[in-house]
C-alpha positions in Angstrom: 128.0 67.1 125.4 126.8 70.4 123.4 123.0 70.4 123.2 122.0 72.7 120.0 118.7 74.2 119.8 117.2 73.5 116.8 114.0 75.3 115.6 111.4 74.9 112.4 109.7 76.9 110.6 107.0 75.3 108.7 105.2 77.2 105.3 102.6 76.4 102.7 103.1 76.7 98.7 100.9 76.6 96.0 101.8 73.4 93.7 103.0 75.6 91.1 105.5 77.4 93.5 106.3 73.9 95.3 106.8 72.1 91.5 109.5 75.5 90.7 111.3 75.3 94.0 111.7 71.0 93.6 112.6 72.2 90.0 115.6 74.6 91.4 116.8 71.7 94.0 117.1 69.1 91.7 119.6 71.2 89.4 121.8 71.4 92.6 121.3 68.2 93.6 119.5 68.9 96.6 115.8 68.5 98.2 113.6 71.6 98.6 114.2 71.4 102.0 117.8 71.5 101.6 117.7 73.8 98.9 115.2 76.7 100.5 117.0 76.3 103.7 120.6 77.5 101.4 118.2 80.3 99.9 116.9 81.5 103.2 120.8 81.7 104.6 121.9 83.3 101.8 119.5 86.2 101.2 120.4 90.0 102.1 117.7 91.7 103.4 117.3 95.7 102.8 117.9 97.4 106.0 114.9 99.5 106.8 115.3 103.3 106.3 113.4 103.6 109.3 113.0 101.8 112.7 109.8 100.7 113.6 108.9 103.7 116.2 109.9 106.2 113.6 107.7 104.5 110.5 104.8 105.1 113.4 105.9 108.2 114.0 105.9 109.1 109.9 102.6 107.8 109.3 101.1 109.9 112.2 102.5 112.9 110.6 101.4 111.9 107.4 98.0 111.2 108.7 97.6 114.1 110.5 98.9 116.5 107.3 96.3 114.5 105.1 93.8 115.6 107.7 94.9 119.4 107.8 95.3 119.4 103.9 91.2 118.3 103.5 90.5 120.9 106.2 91.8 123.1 103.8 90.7 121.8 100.7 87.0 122.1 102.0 87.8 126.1 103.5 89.4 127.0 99.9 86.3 125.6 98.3 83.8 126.9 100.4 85.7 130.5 100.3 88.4 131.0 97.8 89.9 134.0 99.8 90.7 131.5 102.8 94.3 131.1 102.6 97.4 133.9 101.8 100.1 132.7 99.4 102.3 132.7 102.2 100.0 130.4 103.9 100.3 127.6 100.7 104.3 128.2 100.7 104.4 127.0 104.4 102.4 124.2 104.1 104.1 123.4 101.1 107.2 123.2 102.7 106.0 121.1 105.4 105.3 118.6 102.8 108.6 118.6 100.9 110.1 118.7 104.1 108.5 115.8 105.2 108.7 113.9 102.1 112.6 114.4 102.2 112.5 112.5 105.2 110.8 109.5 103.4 113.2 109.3 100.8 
């Protein structure tokens, strides 16, 4: 004999949720559980851009440019002559560069 492993997953919805989903179920002729089971199985899920280490790796660089980009807001207002031009077009390409990655 085959023993299958069988596993719930319990969740909560609001009445007006639970009243749309009995709704959907009936026109198939099926209960919400039936019917939200044949939802779950058949949805396609995105797959992520990024794995998990490299999202935490993105927001520590984007964290840590927001930081620097304060740094310098606060320099350029406290002395307007802080920064070159070339300075700005570096750090500006950091930024696109960076931004390139997210998209």
């Amino acid at each position: 004999m085959v023993f299958i492993s069988r596993k719930q997953i319990n969740f909560r919805l609001s009445d007006d949720d639970f009243s749309k989903l009995s709704r959907s179920a009936q026109v198939y002729g099926l209960t919400p559980t039936r019917y939200a089971k044949k939802l779950i199985m058949k949805s396609h899920l995105a797959k992520p851009k990024f794995d998990a280490q490299m999202q935490k790796d993105l927001y520590r660089q984007v964290i840590g440019m927001a930081s620097n980009l304060n740094q310098i807001a606060h320099k350029i207002n406290t002395d307007s002559h802080a920064f070159s031009d070339s300075e700005f077009s570096a750090l500006r390409q950091e930024v696109q560069d960076l931004l390139r990655q997210l998209k």
